[in-house]
C-alpha distance (Angstrom), angle and dihedral (degrees) to the residues before:
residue distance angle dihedral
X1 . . .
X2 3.93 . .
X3 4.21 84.3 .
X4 4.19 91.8 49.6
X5 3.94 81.1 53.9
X6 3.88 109.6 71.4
X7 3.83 85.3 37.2
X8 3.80 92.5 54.8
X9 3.77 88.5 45.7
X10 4.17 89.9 45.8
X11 3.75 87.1 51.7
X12 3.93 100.5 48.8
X13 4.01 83.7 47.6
X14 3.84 91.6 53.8
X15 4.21 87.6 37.3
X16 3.72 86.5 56.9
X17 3.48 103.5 37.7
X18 3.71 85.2 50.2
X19 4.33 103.7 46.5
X20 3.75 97.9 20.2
X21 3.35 113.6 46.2
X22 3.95 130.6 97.5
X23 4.10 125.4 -147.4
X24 3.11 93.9 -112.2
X25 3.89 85.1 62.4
X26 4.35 92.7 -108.9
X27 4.09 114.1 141.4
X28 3.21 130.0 -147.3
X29 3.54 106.4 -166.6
X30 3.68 123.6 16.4
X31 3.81 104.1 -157.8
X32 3.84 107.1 -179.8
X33 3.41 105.8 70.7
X34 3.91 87.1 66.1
X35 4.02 89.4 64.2
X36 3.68 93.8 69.7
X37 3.64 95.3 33.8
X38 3.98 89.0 55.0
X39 4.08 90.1 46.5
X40 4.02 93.8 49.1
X41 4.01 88.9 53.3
X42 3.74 97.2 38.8
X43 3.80 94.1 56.1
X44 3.79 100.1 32.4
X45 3.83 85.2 -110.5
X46 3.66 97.9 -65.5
X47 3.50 107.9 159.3
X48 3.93 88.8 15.4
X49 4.17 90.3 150.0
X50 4.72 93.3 51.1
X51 3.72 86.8 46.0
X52 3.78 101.5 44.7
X53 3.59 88.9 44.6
X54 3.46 96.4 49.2
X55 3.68 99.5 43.9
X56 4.40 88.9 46.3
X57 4.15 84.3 58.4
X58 3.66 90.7 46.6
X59 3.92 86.9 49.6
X60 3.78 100.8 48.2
X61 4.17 91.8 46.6
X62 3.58 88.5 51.9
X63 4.13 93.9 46.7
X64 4.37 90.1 40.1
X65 4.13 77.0 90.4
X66 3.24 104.1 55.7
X67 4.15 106.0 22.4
X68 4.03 128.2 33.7
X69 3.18 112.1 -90.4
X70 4.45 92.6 -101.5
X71 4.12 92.4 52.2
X72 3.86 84.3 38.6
X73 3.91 88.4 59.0
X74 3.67 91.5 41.3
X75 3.71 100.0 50.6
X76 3.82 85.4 48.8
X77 3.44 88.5 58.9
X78 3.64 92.7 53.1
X79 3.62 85.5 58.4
X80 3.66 92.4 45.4
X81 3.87 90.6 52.2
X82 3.81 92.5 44.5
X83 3.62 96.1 59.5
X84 3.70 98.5 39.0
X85 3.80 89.4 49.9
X86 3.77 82.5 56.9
X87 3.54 105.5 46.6
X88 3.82 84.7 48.2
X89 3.69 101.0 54.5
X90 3.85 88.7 41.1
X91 3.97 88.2 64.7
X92 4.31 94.0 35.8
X93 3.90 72.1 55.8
X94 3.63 106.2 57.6
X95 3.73 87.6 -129.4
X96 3.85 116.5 150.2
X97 3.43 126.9 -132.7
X98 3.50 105.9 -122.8
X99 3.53 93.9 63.8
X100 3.96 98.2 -142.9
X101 3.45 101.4 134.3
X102 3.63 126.4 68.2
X103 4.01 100.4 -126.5
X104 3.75 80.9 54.2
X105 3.99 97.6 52.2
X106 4.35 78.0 49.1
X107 3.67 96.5 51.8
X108 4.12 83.7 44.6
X109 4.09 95.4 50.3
X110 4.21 84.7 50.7
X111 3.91 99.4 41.6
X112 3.64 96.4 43.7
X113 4.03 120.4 15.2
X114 3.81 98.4 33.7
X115 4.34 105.2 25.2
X116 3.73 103.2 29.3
X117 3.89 102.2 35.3
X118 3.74 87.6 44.4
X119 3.42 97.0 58.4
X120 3.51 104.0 36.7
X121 4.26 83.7 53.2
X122 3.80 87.1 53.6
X123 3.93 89.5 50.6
X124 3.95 90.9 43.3
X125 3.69 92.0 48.3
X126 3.68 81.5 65.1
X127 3.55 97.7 52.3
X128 3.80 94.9 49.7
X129 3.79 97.9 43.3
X130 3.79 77.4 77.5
X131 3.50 109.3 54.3
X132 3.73 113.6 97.5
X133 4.21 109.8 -112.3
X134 3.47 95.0 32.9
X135 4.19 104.7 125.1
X136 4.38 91.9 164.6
X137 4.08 104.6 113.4
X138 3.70 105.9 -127.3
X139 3.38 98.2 -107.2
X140 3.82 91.5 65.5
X141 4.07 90.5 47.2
X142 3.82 89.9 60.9
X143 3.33 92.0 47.9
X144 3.92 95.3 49.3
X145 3.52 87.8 40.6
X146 3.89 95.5 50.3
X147 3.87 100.5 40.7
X148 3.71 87.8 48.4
X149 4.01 93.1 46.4
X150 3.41 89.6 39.2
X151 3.68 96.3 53.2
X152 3.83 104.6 50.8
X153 3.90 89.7 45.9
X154 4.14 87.8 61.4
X155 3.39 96.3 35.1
X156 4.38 99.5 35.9
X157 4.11 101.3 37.3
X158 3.79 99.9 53.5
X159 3.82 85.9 49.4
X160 3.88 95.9 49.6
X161 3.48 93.6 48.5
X162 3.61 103.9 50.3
X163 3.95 90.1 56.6
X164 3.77 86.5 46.1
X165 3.49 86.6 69.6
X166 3.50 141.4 50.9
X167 3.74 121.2 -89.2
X168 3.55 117.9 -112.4
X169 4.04 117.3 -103.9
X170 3.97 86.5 -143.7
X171 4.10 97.9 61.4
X172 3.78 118.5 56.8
X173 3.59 113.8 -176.0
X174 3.82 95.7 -156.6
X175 2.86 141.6 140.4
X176 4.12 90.6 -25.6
X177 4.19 85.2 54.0
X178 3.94 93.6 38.3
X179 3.88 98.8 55.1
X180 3.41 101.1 40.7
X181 4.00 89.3 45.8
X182 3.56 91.1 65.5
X183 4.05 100.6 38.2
X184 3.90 87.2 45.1
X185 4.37 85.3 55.6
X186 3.73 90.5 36.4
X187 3.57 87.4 61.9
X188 4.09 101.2 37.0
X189 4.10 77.5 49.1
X190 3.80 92.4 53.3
X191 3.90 95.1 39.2
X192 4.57 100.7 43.2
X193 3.98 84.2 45.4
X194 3.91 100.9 50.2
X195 4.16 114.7 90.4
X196 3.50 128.5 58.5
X197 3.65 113.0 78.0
X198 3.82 87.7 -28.7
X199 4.14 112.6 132.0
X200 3.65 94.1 -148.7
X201 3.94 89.2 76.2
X202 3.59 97.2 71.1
X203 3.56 91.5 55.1
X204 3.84 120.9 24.1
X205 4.29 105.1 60.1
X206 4.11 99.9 -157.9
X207 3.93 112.9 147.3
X208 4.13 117.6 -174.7
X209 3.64 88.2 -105.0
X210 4.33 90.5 80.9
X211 3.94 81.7 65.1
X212 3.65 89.6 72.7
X213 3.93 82.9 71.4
X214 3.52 106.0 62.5
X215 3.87 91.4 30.2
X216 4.01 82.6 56.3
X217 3.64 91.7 62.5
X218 4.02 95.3 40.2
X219 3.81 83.7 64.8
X220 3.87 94.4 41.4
X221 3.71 96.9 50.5
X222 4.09 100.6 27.0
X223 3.71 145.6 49.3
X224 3.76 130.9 -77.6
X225 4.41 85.0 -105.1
X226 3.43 98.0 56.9
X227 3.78 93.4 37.2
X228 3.58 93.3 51.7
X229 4.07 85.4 41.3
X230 3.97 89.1 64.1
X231 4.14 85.5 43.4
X232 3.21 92.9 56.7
X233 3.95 101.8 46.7
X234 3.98 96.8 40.9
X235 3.97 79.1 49.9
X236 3.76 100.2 57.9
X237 3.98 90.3 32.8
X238 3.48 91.1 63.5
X239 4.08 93.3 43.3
X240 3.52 89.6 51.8
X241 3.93 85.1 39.5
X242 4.18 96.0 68.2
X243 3.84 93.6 30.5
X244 3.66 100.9 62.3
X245 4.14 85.5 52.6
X246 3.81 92.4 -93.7
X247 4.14 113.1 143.3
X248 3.66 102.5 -147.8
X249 4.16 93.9 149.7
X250 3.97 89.2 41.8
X251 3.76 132.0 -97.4
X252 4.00 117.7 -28.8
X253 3.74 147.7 132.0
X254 4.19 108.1 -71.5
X255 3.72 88.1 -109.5
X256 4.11 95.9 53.4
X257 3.56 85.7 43.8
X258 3.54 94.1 59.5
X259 3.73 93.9 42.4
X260 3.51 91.9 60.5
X261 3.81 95.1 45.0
X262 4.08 77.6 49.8
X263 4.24 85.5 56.9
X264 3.45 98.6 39.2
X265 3.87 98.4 59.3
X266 3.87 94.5 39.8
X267 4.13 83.9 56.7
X268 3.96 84.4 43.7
X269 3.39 100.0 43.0
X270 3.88 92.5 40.3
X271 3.98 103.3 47.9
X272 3.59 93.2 39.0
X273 4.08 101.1 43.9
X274 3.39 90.5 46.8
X275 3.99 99.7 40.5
X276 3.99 76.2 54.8
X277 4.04 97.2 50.5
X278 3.50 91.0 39.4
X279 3.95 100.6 48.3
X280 4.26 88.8 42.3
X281 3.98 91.9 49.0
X282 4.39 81.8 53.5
X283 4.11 92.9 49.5
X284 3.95 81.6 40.0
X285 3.59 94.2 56.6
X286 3.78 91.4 36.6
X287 3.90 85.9 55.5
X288 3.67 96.4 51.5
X289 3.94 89.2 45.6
X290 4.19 87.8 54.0
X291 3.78 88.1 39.5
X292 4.00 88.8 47.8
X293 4.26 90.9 41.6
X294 3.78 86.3 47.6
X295 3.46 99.0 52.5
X296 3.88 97.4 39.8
X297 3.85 87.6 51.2
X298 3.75 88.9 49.3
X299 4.14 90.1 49.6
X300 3.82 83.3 46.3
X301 3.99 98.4 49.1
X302 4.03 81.9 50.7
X303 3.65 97.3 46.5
X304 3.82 82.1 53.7
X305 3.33 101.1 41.8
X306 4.03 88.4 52.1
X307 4.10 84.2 42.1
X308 3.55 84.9 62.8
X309 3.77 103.0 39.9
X310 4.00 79.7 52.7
X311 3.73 91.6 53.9
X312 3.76 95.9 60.4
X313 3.47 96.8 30.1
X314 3.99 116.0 109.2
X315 3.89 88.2 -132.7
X316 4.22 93.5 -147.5
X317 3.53 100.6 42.2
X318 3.88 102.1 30.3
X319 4.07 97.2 -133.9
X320 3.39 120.5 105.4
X321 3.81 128.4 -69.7
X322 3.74 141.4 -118.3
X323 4.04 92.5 -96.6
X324 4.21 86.5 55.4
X325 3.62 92.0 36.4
X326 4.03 89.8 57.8
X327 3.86 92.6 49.5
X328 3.73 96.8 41.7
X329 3.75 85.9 57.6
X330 3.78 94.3 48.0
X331 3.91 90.5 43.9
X332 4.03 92.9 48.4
X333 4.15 93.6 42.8
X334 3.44 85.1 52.2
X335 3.66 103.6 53.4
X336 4.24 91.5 39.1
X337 3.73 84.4 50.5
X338 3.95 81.1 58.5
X339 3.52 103.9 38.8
X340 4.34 102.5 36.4
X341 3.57 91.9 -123.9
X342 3.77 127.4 129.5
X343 3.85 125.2 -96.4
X344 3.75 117.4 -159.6
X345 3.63 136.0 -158.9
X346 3.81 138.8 -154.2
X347 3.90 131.1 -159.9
X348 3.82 120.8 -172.9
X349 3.60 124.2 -177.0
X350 4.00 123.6 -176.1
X351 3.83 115.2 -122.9
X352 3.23 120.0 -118.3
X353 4.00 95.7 -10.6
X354 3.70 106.6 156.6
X355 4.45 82.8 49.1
X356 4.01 82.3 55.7
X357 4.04 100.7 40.2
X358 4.32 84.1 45.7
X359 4.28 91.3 41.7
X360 4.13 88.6 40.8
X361 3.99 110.1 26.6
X362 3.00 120.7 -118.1
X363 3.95 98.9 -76.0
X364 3.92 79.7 70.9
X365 3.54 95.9 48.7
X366 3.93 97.2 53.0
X367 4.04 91.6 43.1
X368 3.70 89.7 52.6
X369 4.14 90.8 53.1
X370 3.86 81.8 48.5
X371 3.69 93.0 58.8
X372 3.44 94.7 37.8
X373 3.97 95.0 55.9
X374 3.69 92.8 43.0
X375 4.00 82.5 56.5
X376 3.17 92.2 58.6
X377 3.66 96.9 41.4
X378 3.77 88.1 59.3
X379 3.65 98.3 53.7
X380 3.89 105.1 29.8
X381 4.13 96.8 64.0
X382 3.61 118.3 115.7
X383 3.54 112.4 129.6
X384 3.89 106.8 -73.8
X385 3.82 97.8 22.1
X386 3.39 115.2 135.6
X387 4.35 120.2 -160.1
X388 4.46 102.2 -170.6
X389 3.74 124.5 174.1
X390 3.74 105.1 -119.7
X391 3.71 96.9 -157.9
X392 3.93 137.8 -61.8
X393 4.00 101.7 -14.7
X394 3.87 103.5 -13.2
X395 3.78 122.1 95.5
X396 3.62 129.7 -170.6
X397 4.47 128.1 -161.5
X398 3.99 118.1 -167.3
X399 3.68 115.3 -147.1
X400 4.23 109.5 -160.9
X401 3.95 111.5 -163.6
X402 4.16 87.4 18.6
X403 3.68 124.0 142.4
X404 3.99 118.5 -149.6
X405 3.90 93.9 -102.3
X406 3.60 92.1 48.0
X407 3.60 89.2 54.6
X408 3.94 105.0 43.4
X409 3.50 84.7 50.4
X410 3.72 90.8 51.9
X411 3.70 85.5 52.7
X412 3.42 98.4 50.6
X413 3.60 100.5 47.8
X414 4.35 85.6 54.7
X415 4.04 86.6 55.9
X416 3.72 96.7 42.1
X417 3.91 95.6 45.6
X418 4.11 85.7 47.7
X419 3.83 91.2 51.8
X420 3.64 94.0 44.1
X421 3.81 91.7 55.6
X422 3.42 83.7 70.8
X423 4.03 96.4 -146.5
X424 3.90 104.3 -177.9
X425 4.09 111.4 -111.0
X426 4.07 101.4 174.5
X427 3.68 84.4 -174.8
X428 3.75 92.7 62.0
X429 3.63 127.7 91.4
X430 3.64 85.7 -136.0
X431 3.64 101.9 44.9
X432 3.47 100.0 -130.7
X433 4.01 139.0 73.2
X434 3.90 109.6 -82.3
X435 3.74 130.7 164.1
X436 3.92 135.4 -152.7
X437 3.87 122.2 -130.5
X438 3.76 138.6 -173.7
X439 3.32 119.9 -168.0
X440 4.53 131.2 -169.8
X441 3.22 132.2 -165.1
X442 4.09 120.3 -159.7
X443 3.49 147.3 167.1
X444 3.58 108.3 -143.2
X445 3.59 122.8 -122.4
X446 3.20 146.6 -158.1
X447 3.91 95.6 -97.5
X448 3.68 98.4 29.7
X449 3.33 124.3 93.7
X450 4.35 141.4 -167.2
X451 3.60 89.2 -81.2
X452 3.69 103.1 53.4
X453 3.73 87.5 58.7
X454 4.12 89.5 44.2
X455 4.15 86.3 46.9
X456 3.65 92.3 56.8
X457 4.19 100.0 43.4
X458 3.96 79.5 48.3
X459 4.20 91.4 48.3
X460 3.98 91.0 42.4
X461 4.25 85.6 44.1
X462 3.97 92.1 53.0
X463 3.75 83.5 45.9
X464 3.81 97.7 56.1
X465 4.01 88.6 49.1
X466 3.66 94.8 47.2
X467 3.77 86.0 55.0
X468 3.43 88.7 58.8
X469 3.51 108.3 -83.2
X470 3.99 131.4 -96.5
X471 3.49 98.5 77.7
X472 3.94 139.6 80.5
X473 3.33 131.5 -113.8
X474 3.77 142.8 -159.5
X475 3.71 127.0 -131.5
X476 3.94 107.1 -138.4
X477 3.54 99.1 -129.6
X478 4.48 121.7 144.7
X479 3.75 108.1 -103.9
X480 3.57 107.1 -154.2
């Protein structure tokens, strides 16, 4: 990158020299003191000392034509001094370097256009006053020198640093940008080549000033790069316009001319780069609120979601809870009502549990419903399966698409993994942790409903503990 830079800065001397410069040697624009300017605030002046010194080389090589080789030197070092004073008062400023918001593009037009081409003219004017042939008072050479400075800082530096950096996703020039790119230079063509012999003149009145139009919507509807893109072109059309003997602003002396050309791009390049900033920090902040509103309603979809989750969530044991449990069971009748299949259902009751949470505490009481829903949990969970904590010690699984075997033995494998942890219940005639289970098995029917199915797991349940507990047992209901 440091080698592209004397090369860029060789190339905008030779541009300028070449579009913007009158014969009797006045500039309009002076573009190459924005190159180091743009490379200073695009890497935070890392490497300020390389690129300075390779950019005041590139200067004084490119002056040795026109200047001896001591005022060559010197007037580089105006250049130098301009751009560093710049740079300098952009970062006393706070200003940042991209130049996206419009207090930024302010702090720029004072740092560089007004403070450091201004005094680098008035240091210039110095230099030249010396030179043999030169009849300007000094007064006018600052002024030349500034405007011209001045000028190809606004109009060069925004344009650097937008390609320096990577376009934003969000703006798409095309094909909005594209097409009125090329009517808005058809028409600058049309209007800095008319005059001079031409017979177009007499009849069509356009002045420069209608570009302000189309260059007004470029900024509206597309980014600060292509904004600054049209800027620059209309800019340097218009330079090249009045110094190839072209009248564009109407008949005057070469030096009004080129004051007005001076005006016209500053109100260009102003109004339209700052339309631009000011327009992209609005869609900026507009994307920031979406991205904020996005995000919050994402947080907020969570924090429902989990809200939910919480709401049928048996907050000790983890499974879900009675209010879940009652619309699972409505939710899976309904669909085996649809489908014919069967829909079975599982009660499990802990034996002896208020013995064990008065033996234990009841510390005991709710780790042993812990262990007994996570038993569950890893036993009941085919897709669809559902394992609920009825209330206090009672459990309950649904079993969609389950025949009557399939769920017994279900059941059966619960009570004999419980047993065989072997969780001591002193208040037990067996010593150990057991539960109770009954389990049904229906079809539904048309005059059925959830709780016929719930009111015969519940009937084969108090039949299981009646028969003295730890054991499952069936309800006898037709499967069909």
């Amino acid at each position: 990158m440091l080698l592209l830079l004397p090369l860029l800065h060789f190339a905008s001397v030779k541009l300028t020299l070449s579009l913007a410069r009158s014969p009797e040697n006045e500039v309009v624009v002076w573009l190459p003191n924005a190159v180091l300017l743009a490379a200073l605030l695009h890497w935070r002046g890392r490497r300020g000392l390389a690129m300075a010194a390779l950019t005041f080389a590139s200067d004084v090589y490119a002056n040795l034509p026109v200047f001896p080789a001591t005022h060559a030197v010197l007037l580089s070092l105006c250049n130098l001094g301009e751009v560093t004073l710049a740079w300098l008062l952009m970062r006393r400023l706070g200003a940042s370097p991209e130049l996206e918001r419009i207090q930024d593009f302010g702090r720029f037009l004072l740092a560089g256009p007004l403070i450091g081409a201004l005094t680098a003219s008035m240091m210039a004017g110095l230099a030249l006053c010396t030179l043999d042939g030169v009849h300007p008072p000094y007064a006018t050479l600052v002024l030349l020198w500034w405007f011209g400075d001045g000028l190809g800082l606004l109009i060069y530096t925004p344009l650097l640093l937008s390609f320096l950096r990577p376009a934003s996703p969000r703006t798409s020039d095309w094909p909005q940008g594209a097409a009125m790119m090329a009517v808005t230079l058809a028409a600058a063509a049309f209007i800095f080549t008319q005059g001079d012999g031409g017979d177009l003149r007499p009849h069509v009145a356009m002045t420069p000033q209608l570009l302000l139009i189309p260059l007004l919507y470029i900024a509206a509807r597309c980014s600060l790069r292509c904004t600054a893109l049209a800027i620059a072109l209309i800019s340097l059309g218009s330079a090249w316009s009045v110094t190839t003997g072209h009248h564009p602003f109407g008949d005057a002396s070469a030096h009004e001319t080129i004051l007005r050309t001076q005006e016209y791009i500053l109100t260009l390049s102003t109004i339209g780069m700052g339309l631009a900033i000011m327009l992209g920090e609005q869609r900026a902040l507009a994307h920031e609120l979406e991205d904020k509103v996005r995000a919050r309603t994402e947080e907020l979809e969570a924090s429902n979601r989990l809200l939910a989750q919480l709401s049928t969530t048996d907050s000790l044991t983890g499974v879900a809870n009675r209010r879940r449990f009652d619309e699972a069971l409505a939710r899976e009748w309904a669909r085996a009502q649809r489908t014919g299949e069967p829909l079975s259902l599982g009660l499990l009751d802990v034996d002896y549990f208020k013995a064990y949470n008065d033996h234990y505490g009841h510390q005991a009481g709710d780790e042993c419903l812990r262990q007994v829903a996570t038993l569950m949990g890893d036993h009941v969970r085919r897709a669809g399966d559902l394992v609920a904590r009825y209330g206090g010690e009672e459990f309950a699984f649904i079993s969609p698409a389950a025949g009557a075997e399939d769920a017994a033995a279900l059941a059966r494998t619960i009570c004999a993994t419980l047993q065989a942890q072997a969780r001591p219940h002193m208040r037990s005639p067996l010593g150990v942790l057991t539960a109770s289970m009954g389990v049904a098995t229906l079809v539904p029917g048309k005059d059925d409903s959830p709780d016929t199915l719930f009111r015969l797991a519940d009937q084969a349940l108090y039949e299981a503990k009646h028969k003295g507990r730890n054991r499952v047992e069936q309800a006898d209901a037709p499967v069909g």
